[in-house]
GUDREN-888197 format. One line per 10 residues: number of its first residue (from 1); their letters; for each residue x, y, z of N, C-alpha, C. Coordinates in steps of 0.001 Angstrom, whole numbers, always signed. Layout:
BEGIN
NUM> A> X/Y/Z/X/Y/Z/X/Y/Z; ...
This chain:
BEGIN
1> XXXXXXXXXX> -2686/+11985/+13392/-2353/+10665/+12868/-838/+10546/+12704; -558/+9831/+12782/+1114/+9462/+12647/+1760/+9348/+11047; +2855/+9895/+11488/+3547/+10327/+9992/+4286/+9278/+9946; +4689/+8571/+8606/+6310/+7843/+8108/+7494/+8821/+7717; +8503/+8903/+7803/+9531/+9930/+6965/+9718/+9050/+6317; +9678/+9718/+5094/+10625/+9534/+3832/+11389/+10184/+2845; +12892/+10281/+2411/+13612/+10495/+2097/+12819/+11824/+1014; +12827/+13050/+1088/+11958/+13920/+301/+10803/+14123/+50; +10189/+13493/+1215/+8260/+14153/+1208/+8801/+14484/+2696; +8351/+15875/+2586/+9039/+16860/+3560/+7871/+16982/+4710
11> XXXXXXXXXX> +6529/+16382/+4303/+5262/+16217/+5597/+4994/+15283/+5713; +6083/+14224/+5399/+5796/+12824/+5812/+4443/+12159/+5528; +4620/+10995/+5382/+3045/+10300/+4676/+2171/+9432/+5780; +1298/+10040/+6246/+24/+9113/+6946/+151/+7694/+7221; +276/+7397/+8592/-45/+5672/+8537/-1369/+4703/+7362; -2495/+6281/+7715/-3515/+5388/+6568/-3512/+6081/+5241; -3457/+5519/+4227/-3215/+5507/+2985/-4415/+5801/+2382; -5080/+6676/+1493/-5964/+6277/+1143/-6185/+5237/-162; -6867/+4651/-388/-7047/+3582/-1405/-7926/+4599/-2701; -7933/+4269/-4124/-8475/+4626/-4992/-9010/+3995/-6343
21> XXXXXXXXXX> -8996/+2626/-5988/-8950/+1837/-6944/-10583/+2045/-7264; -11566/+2944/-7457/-12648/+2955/-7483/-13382/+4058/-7866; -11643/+4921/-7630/-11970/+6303/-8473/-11986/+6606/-10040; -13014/+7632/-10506/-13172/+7891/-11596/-14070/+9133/-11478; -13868/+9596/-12896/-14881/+11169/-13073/-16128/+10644/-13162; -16822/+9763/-12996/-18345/+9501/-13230/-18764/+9756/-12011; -17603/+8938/-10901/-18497/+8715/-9300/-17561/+9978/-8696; -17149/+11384/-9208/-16613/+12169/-8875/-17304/+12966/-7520; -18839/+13187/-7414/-19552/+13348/-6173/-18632/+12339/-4907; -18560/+11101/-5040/-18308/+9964/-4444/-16882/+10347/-3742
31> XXXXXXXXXX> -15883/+10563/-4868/-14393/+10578/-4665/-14162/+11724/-3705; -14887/+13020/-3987/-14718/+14180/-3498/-14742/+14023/-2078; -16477/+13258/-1754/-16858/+13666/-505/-15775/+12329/+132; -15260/+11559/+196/-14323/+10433/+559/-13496/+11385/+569; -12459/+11720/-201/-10544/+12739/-220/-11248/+13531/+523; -12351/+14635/+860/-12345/+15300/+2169/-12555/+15255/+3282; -13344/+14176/+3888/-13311/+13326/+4751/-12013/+12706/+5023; -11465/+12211/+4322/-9730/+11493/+4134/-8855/+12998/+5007; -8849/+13373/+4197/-8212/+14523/+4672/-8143/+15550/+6050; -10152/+15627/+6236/-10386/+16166/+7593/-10097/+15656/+8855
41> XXXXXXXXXX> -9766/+14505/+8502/-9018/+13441/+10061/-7574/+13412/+10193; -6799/+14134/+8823/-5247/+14137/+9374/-4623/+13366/+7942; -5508/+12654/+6903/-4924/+11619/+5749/-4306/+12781/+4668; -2964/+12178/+4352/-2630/+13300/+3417/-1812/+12373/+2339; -2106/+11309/+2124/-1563/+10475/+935/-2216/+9604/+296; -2652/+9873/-1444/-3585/+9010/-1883/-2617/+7907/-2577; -3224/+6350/-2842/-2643/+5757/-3673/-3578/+5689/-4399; -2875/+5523/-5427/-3850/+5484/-7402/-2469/+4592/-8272; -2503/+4217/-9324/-1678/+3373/-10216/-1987/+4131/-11892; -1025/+3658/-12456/-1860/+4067/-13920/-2938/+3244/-14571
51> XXXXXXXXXX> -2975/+1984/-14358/-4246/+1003/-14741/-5154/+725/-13668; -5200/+1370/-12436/-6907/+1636/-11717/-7969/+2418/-12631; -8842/+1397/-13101/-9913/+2157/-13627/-9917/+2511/-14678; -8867/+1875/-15455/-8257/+2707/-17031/-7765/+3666/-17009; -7443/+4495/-15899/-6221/+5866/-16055/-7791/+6429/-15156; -8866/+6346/-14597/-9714/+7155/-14607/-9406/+7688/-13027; -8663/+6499/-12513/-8554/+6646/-11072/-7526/+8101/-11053; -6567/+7600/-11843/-5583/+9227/-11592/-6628/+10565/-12168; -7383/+10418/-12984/-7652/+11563/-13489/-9227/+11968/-12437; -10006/+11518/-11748/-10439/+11839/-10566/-9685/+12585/-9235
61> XXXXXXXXXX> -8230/+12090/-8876/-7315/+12766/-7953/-7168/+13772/-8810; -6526/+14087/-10109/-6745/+15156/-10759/-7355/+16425/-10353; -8427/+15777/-10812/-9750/+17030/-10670/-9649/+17258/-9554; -9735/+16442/-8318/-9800/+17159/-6573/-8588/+17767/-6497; -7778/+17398/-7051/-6685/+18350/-5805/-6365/+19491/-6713; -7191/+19762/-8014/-7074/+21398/-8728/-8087/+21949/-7813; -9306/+21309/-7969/-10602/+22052/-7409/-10226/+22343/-6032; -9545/+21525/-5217/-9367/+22083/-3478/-7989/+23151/-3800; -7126/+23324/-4751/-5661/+23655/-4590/-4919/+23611/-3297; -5024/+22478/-3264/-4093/+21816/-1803/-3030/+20838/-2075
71> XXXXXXXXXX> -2176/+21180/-3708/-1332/+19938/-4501/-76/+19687/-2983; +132/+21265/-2555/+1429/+21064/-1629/+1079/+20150/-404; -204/+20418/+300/-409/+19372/+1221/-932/+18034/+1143; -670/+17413/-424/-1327/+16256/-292/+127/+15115/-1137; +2/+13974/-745/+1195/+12919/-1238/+374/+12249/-2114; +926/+12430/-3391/+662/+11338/-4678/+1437/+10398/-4637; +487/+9008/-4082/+1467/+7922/-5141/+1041/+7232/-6164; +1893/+7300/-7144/+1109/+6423/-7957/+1997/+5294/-8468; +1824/+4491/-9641/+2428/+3028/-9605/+2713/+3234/-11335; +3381/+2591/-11429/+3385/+1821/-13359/+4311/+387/-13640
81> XXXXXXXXXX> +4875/+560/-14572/+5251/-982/-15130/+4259/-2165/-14589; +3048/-1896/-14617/+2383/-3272/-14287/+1822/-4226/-15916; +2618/-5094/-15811/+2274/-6091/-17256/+1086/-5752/-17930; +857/-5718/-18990/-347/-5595/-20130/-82/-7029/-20868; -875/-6898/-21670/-1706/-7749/-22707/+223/-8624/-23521; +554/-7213/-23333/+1630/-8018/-24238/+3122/-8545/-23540; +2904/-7990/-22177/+3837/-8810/-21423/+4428/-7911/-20256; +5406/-7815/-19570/+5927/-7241/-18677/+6255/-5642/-19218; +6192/-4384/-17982/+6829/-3348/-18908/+7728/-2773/-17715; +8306/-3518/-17246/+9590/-2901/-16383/+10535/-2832/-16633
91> XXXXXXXXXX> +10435/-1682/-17667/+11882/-937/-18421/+12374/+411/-18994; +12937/+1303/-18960/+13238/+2308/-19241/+11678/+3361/-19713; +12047/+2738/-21061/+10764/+3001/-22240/+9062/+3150/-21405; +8875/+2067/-20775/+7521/+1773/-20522/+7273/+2452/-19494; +8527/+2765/-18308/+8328/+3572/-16902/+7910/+4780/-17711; +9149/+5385/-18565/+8762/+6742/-18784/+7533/+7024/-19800; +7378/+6253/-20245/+5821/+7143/-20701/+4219/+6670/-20274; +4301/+5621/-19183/+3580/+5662/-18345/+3382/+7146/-16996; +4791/+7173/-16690/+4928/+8287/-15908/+4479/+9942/-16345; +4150/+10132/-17404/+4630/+10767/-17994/+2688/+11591/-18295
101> XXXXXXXXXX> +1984/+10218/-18862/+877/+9723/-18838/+85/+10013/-17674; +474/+9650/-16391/+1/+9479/-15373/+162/+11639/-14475; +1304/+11611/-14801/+935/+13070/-14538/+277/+14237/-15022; +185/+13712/-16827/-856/+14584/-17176/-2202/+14098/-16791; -2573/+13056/-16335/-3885/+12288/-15475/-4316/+13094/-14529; -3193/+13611/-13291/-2722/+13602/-12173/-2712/+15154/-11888; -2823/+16088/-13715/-2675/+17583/-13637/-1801/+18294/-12959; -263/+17700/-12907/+874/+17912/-11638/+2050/+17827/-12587; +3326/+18037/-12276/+4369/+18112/-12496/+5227/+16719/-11804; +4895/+16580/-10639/+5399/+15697/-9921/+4747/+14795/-9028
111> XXXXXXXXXX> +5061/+13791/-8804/+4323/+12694/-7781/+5404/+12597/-6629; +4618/+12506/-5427/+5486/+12444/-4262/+6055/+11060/-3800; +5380/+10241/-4330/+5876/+8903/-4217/+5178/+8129/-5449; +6431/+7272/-5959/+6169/+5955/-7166/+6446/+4953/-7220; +6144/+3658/-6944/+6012/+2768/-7074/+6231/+1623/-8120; +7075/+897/-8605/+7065/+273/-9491/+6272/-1105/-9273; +5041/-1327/-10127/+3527/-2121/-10005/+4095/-3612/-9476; +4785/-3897/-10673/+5793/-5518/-10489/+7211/-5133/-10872; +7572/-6360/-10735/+9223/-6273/-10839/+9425/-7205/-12187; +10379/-7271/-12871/+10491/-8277/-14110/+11951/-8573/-13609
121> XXXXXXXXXX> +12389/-10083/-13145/+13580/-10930/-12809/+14341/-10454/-14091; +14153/-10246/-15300/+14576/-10696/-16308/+15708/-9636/-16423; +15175/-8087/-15842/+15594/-6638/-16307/+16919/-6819/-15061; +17632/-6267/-15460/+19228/-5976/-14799/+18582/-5381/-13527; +18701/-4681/-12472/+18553/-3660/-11231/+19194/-2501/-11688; +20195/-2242/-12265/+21200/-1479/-12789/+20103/-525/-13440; +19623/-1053/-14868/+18596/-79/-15939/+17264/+358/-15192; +16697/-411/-14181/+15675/-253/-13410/+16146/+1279/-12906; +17133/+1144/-11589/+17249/+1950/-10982/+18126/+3573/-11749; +18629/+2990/-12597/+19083/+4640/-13414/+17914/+5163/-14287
131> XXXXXXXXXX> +17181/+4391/-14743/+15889/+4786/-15412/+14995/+6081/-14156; +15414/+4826/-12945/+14286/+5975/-11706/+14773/+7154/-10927; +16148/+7150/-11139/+16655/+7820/-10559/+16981/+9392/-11464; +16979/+9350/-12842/+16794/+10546/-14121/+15125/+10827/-13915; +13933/+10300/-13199/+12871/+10970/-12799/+13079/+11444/-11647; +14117/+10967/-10732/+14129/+12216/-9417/+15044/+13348/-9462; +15807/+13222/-10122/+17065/+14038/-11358/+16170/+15508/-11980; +15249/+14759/-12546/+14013/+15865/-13059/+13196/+16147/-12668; +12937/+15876/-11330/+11680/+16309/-10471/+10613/+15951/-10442; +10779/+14974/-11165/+9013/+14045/-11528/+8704/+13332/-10470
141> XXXXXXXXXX> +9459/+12699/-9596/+9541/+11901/-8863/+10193/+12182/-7153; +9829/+12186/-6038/+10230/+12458/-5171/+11206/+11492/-4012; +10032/+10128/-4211/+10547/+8971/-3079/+10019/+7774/-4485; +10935/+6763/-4060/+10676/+5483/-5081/+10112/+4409/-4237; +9670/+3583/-4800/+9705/+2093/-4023/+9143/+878/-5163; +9460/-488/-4196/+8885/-1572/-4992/+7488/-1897/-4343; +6178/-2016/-5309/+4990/-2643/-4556/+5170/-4384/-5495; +4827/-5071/-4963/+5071/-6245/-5411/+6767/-7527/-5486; +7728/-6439/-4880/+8943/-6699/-5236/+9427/-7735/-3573; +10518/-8747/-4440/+10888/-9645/-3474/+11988/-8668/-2499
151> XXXXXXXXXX> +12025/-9131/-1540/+13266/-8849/-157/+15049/-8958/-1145; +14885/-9953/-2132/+16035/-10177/-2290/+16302/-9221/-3625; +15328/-8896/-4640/+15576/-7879/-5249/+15745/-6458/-4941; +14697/-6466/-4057/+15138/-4436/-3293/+16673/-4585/-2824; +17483/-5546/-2170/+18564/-5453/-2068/+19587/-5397/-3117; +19479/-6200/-4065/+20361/-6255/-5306/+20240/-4613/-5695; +19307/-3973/-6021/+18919/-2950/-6247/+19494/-1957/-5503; +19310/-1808/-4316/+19607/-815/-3335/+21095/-1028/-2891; +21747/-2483/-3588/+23270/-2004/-3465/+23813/-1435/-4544; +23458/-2131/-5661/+23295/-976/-7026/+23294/+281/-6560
161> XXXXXXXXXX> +22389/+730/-6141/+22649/+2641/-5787/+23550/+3136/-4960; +23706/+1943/-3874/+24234/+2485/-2964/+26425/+2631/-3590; +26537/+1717/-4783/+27451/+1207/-5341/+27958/+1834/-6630; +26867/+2974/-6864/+26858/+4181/-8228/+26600/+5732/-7521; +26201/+5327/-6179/+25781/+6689/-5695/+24692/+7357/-5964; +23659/+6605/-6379/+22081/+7050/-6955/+21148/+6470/-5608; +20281/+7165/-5761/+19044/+6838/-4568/+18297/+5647/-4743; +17630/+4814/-3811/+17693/+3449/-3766/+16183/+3521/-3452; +15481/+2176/-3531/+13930/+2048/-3220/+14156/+2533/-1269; +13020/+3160/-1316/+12896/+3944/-507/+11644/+3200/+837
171> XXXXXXXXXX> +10760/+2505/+230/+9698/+1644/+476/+9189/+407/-219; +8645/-58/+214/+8254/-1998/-46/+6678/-1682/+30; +6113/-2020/-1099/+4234/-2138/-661/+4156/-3506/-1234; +3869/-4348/-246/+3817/-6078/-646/+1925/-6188/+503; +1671/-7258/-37/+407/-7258/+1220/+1075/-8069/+2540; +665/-7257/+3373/+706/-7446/+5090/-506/-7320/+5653; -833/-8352/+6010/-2309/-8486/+6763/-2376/-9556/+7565; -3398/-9766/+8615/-3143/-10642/+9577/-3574/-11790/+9177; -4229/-12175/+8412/-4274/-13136/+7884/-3690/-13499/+6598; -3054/-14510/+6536/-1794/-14887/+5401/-2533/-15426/+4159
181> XXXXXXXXXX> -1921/-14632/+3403/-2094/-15164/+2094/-1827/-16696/+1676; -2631/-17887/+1485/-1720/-19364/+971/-1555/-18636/-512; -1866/-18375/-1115/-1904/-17581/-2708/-2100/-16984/-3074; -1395/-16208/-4358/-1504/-15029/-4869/-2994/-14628/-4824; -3222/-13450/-4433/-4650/-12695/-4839/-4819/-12254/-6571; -3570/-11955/-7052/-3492/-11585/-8004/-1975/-11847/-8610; -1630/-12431/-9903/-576/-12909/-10606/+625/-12014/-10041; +1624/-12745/-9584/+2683/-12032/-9105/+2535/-11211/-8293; +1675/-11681/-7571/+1375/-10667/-6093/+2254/-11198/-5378; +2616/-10348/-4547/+3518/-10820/-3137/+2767/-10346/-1442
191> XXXXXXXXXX> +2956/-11713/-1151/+2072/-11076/+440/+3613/-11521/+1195; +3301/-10978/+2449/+4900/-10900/+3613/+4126/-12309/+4641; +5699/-12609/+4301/+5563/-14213/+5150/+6884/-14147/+5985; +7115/-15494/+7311/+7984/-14702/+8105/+9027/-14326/+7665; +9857/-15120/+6425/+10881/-14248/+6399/+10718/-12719/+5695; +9730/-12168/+5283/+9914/-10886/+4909/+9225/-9954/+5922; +8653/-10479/+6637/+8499/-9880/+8219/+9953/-9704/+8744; +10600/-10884/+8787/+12030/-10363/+9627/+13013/-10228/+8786; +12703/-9591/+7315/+14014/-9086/+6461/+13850/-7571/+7058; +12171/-7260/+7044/+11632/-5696/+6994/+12193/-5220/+8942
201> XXXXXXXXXX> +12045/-6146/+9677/+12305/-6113/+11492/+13972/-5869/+11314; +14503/-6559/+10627/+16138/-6206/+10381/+16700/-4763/+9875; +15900/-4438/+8736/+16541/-2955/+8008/+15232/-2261/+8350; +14382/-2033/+8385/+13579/-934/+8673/+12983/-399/+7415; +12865/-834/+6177/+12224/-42/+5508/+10929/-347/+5654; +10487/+941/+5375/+9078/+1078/+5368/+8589/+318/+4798; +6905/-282/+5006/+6417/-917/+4435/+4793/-495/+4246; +4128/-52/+3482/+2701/+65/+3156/+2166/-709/+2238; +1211/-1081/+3106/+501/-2576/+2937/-535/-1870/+1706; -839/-3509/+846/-2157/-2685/-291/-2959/-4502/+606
211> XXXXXXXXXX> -4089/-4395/+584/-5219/-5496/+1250/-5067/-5530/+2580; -5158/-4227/+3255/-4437/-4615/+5098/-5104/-5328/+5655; -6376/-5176/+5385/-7667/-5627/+6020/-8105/-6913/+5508; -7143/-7775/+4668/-7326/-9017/+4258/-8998/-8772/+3334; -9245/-7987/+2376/-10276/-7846/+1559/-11620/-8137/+2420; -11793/-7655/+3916/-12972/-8151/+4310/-13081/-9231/+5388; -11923/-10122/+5333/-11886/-11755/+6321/-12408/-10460/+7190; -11961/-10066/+8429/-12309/-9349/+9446/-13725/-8553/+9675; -14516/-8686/+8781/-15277/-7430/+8942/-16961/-8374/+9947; -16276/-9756/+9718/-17049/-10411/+10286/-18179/-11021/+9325
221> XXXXXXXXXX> -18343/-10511/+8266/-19656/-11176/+7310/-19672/-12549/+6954; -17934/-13165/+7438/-17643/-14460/+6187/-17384/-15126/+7632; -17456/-16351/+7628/-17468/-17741/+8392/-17005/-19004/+7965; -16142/-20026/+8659/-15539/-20960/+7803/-16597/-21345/+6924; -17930/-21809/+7291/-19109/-22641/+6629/-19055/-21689/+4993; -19139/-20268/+5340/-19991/-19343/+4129/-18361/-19510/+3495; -18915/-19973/+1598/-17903/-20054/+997/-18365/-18796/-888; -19038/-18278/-115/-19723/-17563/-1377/-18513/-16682/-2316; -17604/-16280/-1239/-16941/-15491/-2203/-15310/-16616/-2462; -15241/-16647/-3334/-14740/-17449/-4522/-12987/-17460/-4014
231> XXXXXXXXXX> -12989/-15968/-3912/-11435/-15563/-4832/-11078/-15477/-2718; -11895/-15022/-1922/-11824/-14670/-275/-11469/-16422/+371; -11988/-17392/-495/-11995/-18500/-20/-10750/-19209/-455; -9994/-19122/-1817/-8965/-19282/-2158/-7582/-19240/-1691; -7958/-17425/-1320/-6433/-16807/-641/-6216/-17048/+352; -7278/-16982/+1701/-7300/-16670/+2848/-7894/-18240/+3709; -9007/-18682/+3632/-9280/-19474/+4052/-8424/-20339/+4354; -8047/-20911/+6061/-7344/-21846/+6559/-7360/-21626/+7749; -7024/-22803/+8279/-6982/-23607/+9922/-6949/-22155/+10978; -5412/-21976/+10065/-4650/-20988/+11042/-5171/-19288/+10906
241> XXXXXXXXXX> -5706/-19149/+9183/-5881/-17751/+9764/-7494/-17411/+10523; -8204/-18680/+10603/-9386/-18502/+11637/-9008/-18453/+13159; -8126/-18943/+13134/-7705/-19009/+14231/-7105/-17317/+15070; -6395/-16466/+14027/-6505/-15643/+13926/-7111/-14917/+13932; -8348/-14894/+13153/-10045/-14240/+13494/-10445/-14454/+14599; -10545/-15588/+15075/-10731/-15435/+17215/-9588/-15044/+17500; -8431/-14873/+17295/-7647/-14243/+18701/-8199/-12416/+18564; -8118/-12025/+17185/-8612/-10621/+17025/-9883/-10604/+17631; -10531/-11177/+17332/-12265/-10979/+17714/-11934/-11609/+19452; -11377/-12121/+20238/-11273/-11697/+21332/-10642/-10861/+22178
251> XXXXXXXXXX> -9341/-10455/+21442/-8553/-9112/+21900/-9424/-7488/+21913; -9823/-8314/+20548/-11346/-6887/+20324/-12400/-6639/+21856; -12480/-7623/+22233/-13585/-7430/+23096/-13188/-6994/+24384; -11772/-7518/+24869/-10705/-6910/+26093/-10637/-5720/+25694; -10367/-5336/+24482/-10142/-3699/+24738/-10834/-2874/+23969; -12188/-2879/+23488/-13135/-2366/+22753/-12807/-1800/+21872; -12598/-2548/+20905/-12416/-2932/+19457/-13595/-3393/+18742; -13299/-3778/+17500/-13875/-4328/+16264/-12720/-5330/+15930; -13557/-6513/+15276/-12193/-7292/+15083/-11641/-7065/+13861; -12199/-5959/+13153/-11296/-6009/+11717/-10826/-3956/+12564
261> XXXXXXXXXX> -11296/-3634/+13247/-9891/-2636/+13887/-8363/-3272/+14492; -8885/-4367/+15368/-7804/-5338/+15970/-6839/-5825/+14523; -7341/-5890/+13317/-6849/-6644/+12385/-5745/-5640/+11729; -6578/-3677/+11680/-5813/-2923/+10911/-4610/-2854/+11927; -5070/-2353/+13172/-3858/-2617/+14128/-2680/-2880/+14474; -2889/-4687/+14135/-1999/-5331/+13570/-765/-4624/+12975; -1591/-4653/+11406/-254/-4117/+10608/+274/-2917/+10805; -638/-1750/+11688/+87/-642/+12169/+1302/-394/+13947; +1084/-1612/+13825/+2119/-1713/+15253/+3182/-2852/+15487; +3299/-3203/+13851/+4530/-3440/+13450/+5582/-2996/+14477
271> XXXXXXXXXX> +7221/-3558/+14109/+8427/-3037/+15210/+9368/-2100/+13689; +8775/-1905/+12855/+9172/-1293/+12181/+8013/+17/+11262; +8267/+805/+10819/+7320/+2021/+9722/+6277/+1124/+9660; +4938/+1255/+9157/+4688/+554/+8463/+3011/+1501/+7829; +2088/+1342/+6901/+1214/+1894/+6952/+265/+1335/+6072; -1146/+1719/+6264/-1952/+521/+5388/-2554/+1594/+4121; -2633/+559/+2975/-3744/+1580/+2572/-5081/+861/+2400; -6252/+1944/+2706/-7493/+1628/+3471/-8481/+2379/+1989; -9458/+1281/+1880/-10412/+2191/+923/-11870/+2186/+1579; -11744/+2926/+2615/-13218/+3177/+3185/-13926/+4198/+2047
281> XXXXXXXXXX> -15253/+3394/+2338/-16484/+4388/+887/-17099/+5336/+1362; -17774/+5253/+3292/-18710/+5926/+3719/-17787/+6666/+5448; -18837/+7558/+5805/-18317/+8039/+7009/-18040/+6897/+8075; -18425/+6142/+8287/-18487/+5001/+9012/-17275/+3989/+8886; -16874/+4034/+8005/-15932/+2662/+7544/-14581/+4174/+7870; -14421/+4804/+7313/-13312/+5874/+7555/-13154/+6154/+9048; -14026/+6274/+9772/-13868/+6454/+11158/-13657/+5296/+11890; -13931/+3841/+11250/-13582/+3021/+12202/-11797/+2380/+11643; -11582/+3059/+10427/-9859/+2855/+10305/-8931/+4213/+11455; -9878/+5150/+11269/-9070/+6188/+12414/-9249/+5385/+14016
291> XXXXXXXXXX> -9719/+5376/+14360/-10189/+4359/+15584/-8694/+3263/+15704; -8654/+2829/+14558/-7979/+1676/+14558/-6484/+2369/+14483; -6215/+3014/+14451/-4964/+4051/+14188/-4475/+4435/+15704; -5412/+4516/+16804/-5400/+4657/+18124/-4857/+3578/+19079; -4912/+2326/+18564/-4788/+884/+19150/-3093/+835/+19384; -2651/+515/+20613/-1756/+288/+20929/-1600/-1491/+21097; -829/-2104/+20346/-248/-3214/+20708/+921/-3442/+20909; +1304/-4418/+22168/+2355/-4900/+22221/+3037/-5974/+21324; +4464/-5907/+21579/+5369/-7157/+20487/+4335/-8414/+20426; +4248/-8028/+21941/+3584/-9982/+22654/+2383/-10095/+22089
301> XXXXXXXXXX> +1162/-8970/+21956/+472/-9261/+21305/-135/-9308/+19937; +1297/-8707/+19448/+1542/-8573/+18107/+1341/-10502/+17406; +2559/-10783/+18246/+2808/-12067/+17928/+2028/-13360/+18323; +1014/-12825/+19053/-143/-13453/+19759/-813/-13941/+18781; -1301/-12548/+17824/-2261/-12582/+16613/-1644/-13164/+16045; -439/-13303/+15679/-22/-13679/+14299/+323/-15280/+14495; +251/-15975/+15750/+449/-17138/+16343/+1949/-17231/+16570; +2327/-16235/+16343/+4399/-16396/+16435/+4436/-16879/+17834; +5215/-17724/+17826/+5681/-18205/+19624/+7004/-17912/+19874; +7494/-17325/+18590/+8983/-16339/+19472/+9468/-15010/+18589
């Protein structure tokens, strides 16, 4: 499977990501036989957050990667500052004892990659980034990035470092999927629209997608008529991204595909890094994201799918 480099994960991280938002010690049978399967095809990077599951999601990766002792060959990422009850926590205070939290979850010393959940406009870039940069200082932390963060803040930011001499977001996890978001999936979500397609085609940072697979549009179950799912009909539903669903579901059939493989595709043959994360449950759904990892597309038909005409 194809690696990303990044700035201090020294085995580079998997195009497919695994997803964990579902992990916990109850369905620990579940998690196990999934991370080894994940793993037996070439996957060597889980994502988890500190509020998946109530902390249960980190403390499931926990338990597997003591019970396999394979901490060196596997990439932790995990996430924090994502808002609570009482408001935003993207700040010094709240990173570090979320972080802190999350590795005794995590039964580790260090995470190979972290993520900050959202961004808060309000907080300087300055306190953000010296806050993250005294966790790679101390080894807690390996590679940084923003999941949720605008094009124009990773820059403010990353001249900040580049302008103090401290290490800068390293990666972008915003949703990228072939079908466009009209609205947030979730409060202060950010999905990539063209201009953050061609901020990311300009500088190259990496980008790993969280919803690659557009929550399902692709898998074929849903149809303009069927409006059952609520929150699928909200985000996604429109003119253009059905339109999208036939160009995949006929590219699929030229080159023997699935149209939600044609879909992961997509976001893996990007003109820049890019990588999804995928939460397949069973042998079946995991083998048809490896499958999809195989698909070669061109620019042209990159932009085919996406309806770009230049």
């Amino acid at each position: 499977m194809k690696k990303i480099d990044l700035p201090g994960i020294k085995q580079g991280v998997t195009q497919l990501i695994m997803g964990s938002d579902y992990f916990a010690p109850d369905v620990y049978e579940l998690v196990s036989t999934n991370l080894d399967a994940f793993t037996a095809i070439g996957g060597n990077t889980i994502d988890t957050a500190y509020g998946y599951s109530g902390g249960k999601s980190e403390q499931a990766i926990g338990m597997w990667v003591e019970e396999r002792g394979n901490r060196d060959q596997i990439n932790i990422w995990t996430k924090g500052a994502h808002p609570n009850k009482d408001g935003p926590r993207v700040n010094k205070a709240a990173i570090h004892e979320e972080l802190m939290i999350s590795l005794e979850r995590l039964r580790t010393d260090y995470v190979d990659l972290y993520a900050l959940h959202r961004d808060d406009p309000n907080i300087p870039v300055g306190h953000i980034i010296e806050a993250l940069n005294e966790h790679v200082e101390a080894g807690r932390i390996l590679a940084f990035g923003g999941s949720n963060w605008t094009t124009a803040r990773l820059d403010e930011a990353n001249r900040y470092a580049a302008e103090h001499g401290l290490r800068g977001f390293e990666f972008s996890s915003p949703n990228l999927s072939l079908a466009k978001a009209q609205e947030a999936y979730w409060k202060d979500c950010i999905s990539v629209d063209e201009e953050m397609l061609a901020w990311h085609e300009r500088g190259g940072m990496p980008l790993f997608s969280w919803s690659s697979q557009a929550r399902g549009f692709f898998t074929g179950r849903f149809t303009p008529e069927d409006r059952s799912d609520a929150d699928l009909v909200r985000v996604f539903y429109n003119d253009d991204n059905w339109k999208r669903y036939y160009r995949a579901e006929e590219l699929g059939r030229k080159k023997g595909f699935s149209t939600i493989q044609i879909a992961l595709a997509y976001v893996l043959n990007q003109s820049f890094a890019t990588g999804a994360i995928v939460g397949p449950r069973n042998e079946a759904e995991l083998k048809s994201c490896l499958e999809a990892t195989t698909i070669s597309l061109t620019l042209e038909e990159v932009k085919w799918l996406d309806l770009r005409t230049n």
